[in-house]
N, CA, C and O atoms as a GROMACS GRO file, in nm:
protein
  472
    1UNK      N    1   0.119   3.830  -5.009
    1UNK     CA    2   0.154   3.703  -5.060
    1UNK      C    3   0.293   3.661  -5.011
    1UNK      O    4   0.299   3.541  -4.986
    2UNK      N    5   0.406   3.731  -4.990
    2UNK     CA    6   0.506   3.697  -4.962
    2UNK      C    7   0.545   3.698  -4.860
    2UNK      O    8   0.661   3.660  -4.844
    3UNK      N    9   0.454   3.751  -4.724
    3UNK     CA   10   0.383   3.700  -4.600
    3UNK      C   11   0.336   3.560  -4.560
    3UNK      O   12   0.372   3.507  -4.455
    4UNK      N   13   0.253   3.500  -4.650
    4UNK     CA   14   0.194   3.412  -4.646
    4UNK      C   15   0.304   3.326  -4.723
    4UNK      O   16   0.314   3.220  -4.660
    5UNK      N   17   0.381   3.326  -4.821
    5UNK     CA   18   0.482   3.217  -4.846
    5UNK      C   19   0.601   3.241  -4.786
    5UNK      O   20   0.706   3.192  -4.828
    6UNK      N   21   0.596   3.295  -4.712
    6UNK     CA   22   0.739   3.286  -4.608
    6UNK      C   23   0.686   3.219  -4.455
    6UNK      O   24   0.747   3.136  -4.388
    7UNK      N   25   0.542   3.287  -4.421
    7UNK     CA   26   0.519   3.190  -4.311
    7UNK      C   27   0.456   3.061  -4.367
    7UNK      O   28   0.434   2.982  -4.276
    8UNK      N   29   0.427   3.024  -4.466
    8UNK     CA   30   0.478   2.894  -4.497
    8UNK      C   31   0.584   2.810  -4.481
    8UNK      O   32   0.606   2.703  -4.425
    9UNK      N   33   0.660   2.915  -4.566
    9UNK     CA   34   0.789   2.824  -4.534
    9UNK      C   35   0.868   2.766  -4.415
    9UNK      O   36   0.942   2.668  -4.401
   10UNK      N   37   0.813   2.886  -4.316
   10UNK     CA   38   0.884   2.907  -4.214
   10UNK      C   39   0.800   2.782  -4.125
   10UNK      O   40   0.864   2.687  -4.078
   11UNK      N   41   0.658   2.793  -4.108
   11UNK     CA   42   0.617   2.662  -4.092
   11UNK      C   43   0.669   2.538  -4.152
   11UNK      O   44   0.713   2.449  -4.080
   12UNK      N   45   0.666   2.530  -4.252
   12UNK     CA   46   0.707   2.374  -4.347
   12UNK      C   47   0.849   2.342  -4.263
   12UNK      O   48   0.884   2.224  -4.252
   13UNK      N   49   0.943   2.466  -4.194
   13UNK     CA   50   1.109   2.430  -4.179
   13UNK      C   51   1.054   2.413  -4.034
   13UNK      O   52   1.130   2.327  -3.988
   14UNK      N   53   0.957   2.450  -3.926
   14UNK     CA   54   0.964   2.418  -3.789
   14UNK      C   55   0.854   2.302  -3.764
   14UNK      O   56   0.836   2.248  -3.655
   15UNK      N   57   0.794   2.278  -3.867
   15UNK     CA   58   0.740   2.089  -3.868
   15UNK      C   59   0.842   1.991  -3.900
   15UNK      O   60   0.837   1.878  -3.851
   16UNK      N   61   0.936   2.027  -3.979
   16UNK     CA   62   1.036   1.949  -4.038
   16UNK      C   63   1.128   1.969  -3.920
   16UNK      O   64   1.085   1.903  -3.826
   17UNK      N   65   1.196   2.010  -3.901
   17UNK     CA   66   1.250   1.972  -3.744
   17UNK      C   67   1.197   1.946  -3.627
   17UNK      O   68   1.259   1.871  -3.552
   18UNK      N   69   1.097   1.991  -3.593
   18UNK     CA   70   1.011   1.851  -3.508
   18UNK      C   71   1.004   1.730  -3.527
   18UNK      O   72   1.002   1.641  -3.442
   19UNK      N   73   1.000   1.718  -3.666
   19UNK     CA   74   0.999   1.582  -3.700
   19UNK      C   75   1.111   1.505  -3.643
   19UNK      O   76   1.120   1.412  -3.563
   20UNK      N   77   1.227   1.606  -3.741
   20UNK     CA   78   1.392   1.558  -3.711
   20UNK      C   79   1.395   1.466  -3.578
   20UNK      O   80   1.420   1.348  -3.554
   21UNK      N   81   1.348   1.614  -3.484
   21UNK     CA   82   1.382   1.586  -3.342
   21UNK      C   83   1.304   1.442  -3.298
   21UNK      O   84   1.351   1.343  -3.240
   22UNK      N   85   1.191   1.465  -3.339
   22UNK     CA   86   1.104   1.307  -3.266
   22UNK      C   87   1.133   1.198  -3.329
   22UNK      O   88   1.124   1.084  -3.282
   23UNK      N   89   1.172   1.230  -3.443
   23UNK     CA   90   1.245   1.079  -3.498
   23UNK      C   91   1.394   1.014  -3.470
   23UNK      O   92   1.435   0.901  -3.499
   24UNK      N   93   1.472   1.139  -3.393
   24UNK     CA   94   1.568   1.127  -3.326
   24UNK      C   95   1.573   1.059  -3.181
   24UNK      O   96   1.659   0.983  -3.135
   25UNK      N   97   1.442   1.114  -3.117
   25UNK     CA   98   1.423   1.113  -2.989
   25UNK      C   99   1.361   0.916  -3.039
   25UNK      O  100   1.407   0.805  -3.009
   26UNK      N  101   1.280   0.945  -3.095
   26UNK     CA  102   1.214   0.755  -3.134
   26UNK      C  103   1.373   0.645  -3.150
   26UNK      O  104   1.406   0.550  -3.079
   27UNK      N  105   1.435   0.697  -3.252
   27UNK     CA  106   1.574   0.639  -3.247
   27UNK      C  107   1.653   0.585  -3.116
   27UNK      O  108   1.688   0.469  -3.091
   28UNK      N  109   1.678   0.755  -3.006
   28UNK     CA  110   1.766   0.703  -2.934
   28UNK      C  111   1.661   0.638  -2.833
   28UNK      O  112   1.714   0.597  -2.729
   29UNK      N  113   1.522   0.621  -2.842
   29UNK     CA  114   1.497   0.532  -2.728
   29UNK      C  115   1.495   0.412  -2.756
   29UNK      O  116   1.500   0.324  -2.669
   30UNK      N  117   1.486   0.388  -2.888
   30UNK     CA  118   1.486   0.214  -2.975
   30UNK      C  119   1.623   0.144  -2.914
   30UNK      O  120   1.638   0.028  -2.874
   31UNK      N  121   1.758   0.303  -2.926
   31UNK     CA  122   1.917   0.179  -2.882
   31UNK      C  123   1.863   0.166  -2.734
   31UNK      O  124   1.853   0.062  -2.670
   32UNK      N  125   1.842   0.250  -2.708
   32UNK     CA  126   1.838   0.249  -2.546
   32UNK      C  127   1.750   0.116  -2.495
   32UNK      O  128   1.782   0.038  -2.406
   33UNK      N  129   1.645   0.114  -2.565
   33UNK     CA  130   1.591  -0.040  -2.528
   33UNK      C  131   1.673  -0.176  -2.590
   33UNK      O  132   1.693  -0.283  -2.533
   34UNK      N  133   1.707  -0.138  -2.710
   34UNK     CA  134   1.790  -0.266  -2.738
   34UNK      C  135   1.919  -0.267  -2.673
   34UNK      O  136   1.980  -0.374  -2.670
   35UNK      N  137   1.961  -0.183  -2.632
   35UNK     CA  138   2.075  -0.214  -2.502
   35UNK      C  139   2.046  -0.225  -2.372
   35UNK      O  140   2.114  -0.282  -2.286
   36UNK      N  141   1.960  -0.179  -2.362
   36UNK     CA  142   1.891  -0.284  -2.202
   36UNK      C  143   1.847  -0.422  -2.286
   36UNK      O  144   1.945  -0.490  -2.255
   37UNK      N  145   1.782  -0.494  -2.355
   37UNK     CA  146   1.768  -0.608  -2.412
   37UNK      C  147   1.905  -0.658  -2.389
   37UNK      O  148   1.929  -0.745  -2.305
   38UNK      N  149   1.975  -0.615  -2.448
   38UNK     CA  150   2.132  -0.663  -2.474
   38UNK      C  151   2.183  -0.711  -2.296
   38UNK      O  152   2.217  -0.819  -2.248
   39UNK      N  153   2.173  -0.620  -2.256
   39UNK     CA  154   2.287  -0.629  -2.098
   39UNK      C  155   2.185  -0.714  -2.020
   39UNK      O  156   2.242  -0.786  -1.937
   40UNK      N  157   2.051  -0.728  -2.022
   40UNK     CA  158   1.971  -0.839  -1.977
   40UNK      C  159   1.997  -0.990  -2.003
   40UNK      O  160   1.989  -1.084  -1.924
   41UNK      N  161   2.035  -0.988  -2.164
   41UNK     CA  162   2.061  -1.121  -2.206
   41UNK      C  163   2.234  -1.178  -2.161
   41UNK      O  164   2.265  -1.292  -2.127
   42UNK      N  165   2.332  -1.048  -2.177
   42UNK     CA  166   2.426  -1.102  -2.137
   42UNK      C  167   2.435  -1.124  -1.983
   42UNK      O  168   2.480  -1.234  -1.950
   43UNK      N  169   2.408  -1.057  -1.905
   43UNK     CA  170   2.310  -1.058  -1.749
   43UNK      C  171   2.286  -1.214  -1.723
   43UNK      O  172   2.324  -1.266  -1.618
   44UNK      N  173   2.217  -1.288  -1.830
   44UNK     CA  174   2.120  -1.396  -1.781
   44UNK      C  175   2.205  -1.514  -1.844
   44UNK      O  176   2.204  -1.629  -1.799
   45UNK      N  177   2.283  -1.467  -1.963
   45UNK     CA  178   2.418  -1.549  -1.980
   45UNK      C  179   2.545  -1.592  -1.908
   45UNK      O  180   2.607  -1.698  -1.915
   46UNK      N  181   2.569  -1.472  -1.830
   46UNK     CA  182   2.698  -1.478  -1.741
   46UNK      C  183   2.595  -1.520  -1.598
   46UNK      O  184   2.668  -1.578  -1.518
   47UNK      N  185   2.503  -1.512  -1.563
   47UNK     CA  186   2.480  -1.595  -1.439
   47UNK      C  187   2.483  -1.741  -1.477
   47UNK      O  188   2.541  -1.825  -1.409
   48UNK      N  189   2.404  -1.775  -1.613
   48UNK     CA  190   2.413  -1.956  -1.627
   48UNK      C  191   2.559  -1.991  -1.656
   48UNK      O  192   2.597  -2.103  -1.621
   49UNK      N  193   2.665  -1.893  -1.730
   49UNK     CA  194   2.799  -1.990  -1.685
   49UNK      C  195   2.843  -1.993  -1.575
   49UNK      O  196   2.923  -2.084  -1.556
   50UNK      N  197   2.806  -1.876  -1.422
   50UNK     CA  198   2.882  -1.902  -1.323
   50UNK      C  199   2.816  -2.005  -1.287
   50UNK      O  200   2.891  -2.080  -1.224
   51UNK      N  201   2.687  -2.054  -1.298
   51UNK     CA  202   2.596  -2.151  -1.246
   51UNK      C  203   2.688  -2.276  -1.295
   51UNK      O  204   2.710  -2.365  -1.214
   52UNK      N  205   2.746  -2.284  -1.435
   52UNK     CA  206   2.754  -2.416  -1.451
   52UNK      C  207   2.928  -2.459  -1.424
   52UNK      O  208   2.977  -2.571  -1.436
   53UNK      N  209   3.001  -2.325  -1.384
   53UNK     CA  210   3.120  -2.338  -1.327
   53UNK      C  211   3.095  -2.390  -1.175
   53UNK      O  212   3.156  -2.482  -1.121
   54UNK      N  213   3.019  -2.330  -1.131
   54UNK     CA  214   3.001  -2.363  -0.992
   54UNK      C  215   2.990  -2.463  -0.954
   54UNK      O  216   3.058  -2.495  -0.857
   55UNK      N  217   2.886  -2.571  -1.021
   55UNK     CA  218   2.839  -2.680  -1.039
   55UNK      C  219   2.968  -2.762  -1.112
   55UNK      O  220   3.006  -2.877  -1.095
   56UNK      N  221   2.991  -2.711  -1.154
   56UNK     CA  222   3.133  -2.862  -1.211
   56UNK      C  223   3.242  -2.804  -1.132
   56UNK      O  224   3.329  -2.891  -1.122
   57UNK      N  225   3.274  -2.699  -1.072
   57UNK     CA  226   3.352  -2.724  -0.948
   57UNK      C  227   3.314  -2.807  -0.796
   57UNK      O  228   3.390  -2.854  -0.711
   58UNK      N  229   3.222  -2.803  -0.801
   58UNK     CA  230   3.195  -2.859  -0.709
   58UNK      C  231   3.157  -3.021  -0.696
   58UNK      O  232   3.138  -3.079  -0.590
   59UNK      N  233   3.149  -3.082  -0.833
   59UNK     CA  234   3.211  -3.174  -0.866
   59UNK      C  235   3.280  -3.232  -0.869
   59UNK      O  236   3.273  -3.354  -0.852
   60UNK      N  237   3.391  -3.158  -0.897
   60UNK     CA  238   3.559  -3.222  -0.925
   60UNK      C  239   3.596  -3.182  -0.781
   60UNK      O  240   3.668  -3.271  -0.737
   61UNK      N  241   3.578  -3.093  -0.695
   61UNK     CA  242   3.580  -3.115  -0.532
   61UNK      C  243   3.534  -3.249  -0.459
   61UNK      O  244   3.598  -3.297  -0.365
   62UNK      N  245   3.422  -3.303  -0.510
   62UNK     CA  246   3.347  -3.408  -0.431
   62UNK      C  247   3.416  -3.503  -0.487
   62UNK      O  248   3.449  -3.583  -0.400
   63UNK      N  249   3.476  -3.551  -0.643
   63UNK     CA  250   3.516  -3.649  -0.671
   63UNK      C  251   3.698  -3.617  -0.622
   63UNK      O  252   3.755  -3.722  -0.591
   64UNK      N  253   3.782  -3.493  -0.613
   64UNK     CA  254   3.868  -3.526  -0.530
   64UNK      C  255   3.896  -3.564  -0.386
   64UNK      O  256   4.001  -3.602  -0.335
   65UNK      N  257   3.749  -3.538  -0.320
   65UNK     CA  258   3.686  -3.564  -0.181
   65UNK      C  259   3.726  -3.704  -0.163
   65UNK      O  260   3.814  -3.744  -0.087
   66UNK      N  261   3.630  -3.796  -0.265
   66UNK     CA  262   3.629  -3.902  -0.224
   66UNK      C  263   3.732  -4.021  -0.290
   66UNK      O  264   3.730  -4.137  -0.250
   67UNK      N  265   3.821  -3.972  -0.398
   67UNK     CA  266   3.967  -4.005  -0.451
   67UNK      C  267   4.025  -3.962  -0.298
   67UNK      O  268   4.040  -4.069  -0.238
   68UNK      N  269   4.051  -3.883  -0.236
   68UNK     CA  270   4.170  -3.869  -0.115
   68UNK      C  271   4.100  -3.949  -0.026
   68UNK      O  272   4.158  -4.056  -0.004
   69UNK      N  273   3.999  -3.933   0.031
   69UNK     CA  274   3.964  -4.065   0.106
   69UNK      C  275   3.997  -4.183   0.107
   69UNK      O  276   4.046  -4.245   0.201
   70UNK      N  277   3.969  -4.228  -0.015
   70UNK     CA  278   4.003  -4.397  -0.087
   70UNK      C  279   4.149  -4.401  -0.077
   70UNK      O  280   4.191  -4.515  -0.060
   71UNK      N  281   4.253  -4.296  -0.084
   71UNK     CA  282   4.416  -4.320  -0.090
   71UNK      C  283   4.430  -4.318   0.054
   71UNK      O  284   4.516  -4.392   0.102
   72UNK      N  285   4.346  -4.230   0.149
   72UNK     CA  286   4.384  -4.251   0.269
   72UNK      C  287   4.314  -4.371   0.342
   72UNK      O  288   4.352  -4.391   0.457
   73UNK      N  289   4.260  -4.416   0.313
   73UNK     CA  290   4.201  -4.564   0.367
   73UNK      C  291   4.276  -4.667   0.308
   73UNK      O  292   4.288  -4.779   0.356
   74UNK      N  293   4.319  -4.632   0.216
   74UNK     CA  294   4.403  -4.753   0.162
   74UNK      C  295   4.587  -4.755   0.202
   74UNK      O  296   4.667  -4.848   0.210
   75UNK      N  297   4.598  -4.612   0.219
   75UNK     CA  298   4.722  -4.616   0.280
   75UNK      C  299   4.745  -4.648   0.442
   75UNK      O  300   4.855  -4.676   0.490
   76UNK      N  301   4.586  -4.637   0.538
   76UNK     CA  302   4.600  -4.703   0.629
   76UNK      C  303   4.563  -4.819   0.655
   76UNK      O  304   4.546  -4.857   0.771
   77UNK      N  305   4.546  -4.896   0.545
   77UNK     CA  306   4.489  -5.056   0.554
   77UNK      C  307   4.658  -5.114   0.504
   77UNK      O  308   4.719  -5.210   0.551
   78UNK      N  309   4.704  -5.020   0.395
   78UNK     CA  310   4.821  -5.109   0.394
   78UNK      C  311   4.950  -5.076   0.513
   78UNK      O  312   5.039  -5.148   0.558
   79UNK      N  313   4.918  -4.952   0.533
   79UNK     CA  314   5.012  -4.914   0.663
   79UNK      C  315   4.988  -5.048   0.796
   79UNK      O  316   5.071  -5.134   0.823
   80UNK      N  317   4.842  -5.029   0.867
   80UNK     CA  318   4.845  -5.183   0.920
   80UNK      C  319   4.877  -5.321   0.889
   80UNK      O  320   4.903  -5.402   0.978
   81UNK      N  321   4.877  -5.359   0.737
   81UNK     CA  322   4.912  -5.485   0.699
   81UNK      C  323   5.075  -5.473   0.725
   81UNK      O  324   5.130  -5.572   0.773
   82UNK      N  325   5.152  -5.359   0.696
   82UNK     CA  326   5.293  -5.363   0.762
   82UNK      C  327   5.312  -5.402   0.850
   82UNK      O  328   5.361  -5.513   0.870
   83UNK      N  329   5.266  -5.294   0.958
   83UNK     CA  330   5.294  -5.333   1.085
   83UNK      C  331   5.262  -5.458   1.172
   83UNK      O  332   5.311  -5.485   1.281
   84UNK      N  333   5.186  -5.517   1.115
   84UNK     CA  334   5.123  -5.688   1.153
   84UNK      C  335   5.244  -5.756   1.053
   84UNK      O  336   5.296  -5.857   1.101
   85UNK      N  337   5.267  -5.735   0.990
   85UNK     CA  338   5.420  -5.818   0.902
   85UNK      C  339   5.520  -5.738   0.966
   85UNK      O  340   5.594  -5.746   0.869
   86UNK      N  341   5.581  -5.671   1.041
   86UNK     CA  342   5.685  -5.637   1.106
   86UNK      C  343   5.643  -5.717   1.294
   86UNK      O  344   5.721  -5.783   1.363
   87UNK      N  345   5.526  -5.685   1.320
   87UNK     CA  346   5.529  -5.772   1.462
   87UNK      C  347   5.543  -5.936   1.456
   87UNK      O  348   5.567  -6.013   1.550
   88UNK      N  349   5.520  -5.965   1.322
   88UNK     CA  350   5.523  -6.087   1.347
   88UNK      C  351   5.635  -6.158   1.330
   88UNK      O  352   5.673  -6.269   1.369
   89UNK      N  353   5.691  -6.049   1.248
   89UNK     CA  354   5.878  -6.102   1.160
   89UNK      C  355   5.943  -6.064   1.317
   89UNK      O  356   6.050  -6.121   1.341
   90UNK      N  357   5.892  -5.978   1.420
   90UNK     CA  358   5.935  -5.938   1.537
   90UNK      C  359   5.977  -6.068   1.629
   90UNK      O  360   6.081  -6.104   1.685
   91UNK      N  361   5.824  -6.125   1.613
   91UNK     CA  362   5.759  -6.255   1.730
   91UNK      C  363   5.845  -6.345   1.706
   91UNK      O  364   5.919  -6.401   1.787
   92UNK      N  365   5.836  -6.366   1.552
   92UNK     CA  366   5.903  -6.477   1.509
   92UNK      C  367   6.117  -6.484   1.594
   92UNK      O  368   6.173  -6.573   1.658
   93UNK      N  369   6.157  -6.373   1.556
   93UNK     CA  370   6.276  -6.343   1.542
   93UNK      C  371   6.300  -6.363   1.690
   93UNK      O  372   6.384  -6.445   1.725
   94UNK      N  373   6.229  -6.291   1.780
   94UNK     CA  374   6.214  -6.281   1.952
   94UNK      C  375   6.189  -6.468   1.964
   94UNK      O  376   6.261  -6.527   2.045
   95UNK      N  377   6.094  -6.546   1.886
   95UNK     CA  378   6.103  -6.727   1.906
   95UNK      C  379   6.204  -6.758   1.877
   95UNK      O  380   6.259  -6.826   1.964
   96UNK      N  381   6.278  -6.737   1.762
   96UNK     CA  382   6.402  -6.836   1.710
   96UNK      C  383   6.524  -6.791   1.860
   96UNK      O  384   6.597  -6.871   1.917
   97UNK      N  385   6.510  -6.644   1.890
   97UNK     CA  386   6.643  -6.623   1.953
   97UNK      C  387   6.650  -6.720   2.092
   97UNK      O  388   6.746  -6.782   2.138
   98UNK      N  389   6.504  -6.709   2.142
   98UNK     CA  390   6.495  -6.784   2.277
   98UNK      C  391   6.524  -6.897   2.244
   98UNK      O  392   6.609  -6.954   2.313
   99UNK      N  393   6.465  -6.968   2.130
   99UNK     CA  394   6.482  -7.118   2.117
   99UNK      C  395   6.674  -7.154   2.140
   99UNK      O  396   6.728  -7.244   2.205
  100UNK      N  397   6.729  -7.053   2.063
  100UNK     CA  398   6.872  -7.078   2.030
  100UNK      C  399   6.907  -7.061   2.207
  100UNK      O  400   6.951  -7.142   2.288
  101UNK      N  401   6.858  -6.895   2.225
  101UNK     CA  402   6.925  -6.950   2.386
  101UNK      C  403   6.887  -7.025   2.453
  101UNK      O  404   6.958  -7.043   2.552
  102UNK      N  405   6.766  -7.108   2.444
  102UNK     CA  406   6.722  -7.221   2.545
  102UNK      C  407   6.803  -7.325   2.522
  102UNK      O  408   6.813  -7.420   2.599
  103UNK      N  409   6.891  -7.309   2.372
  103UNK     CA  410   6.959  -7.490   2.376
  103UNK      C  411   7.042  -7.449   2.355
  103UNK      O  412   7.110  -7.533   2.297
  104UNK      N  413   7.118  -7.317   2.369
  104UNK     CA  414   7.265  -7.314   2.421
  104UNK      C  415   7.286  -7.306   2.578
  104UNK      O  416   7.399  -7.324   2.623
  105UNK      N  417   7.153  -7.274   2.685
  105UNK     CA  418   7.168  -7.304   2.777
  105UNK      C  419   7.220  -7.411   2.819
  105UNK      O  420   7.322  -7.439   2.883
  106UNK      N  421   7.070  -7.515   2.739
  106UNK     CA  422   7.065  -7.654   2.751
  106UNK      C  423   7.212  -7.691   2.780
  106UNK      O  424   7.257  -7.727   2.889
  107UNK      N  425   7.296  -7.671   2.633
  107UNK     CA  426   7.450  -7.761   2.558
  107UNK      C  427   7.517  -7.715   2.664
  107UNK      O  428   7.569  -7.805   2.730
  108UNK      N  429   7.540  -7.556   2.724
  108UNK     CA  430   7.616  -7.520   2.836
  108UNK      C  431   7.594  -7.569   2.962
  108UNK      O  432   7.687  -7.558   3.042
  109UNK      N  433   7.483  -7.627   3.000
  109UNK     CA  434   7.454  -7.703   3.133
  109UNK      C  435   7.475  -7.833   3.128
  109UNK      O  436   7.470  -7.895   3.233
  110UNK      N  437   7.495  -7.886   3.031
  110UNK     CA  438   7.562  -8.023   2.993
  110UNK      C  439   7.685  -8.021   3.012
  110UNK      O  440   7.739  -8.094   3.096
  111UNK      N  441   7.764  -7.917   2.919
  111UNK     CA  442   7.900  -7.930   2.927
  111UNK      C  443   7.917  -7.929   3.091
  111UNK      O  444   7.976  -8.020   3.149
  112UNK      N  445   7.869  -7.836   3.148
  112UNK     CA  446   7.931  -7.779   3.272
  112UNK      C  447   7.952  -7.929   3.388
  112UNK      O  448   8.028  -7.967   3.476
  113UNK      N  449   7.810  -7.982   3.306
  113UNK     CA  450   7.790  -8.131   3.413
  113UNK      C  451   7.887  -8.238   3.431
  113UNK      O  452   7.924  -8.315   3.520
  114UNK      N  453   7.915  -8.208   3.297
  114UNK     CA  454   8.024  -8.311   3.264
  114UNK      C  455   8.164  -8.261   3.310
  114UNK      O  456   8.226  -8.358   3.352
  115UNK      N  457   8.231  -8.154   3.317
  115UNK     CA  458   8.302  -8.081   3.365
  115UNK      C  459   8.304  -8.098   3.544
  115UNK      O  460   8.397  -8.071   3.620
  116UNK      N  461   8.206  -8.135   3.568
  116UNK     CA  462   8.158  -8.097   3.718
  116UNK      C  463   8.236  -8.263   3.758
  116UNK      O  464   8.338  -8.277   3.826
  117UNK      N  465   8.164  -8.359   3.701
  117UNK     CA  466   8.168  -8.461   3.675
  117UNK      C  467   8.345  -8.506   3.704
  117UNK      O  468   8.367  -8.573   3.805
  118UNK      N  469   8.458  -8.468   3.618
  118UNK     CA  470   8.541  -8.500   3.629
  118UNK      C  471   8.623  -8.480   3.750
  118UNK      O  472   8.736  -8.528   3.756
   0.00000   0.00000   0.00000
């Protein structure tokens, strides 16, 4: 009898740690899947923010694209409107001077005539 209730017992204590063990072993494969779950989702999280960084950088690239364009077309439309208001303040300045020397020629070829004259 005390054969038979000791290999009882001794059974009852090496089912009971089998158990332990497979309910241990069930455990660590449950984290182990919910941490692959986990690093999948953050995985599929951190690709859609680089996605949506990427995408609004490349945005604010195209709209500083075409902001520097517009300042440089406009700084060479007003750069030419200068220079057409400096050739002409040029033209002008180059007319008045000739005019003045054409009729101080004029007044000096008069005087001289009259000079000649006496």
């Amino acid at each position: 009898m005390k054969k038979l209730t000791l290999l009882t017992v001794l059974t009852a204590t090496m089912l009971t740690t089998a158990s332990a063990n497979f309910s241990f072993m069930g455990d660590m494969m449950r984290d182990m899947s919910d941490a692959a779950k986990e690093m999948r989702t953050e995985a599929t999280d951190g690709m859609k923010e680089m996605k949506s960084d990427t995408i609004d950088a490349a945005k604010e690239i195209k709209t500083e694209g075409i902001d520097a364009a517009k300042e440089v077309k406009s700084e060479g439309i007003d750069g030419v409107k200068d220079m057409k208001d400096d050739l002409n303040d040029a033209a002008e300045e180059a007319k008045d001077d000739a005019s003045d020397t054409a009729s101080e020629t004029v007044d000096k070829t008069k005087e001289l005539k009259e000079e000649a004259k006496k």
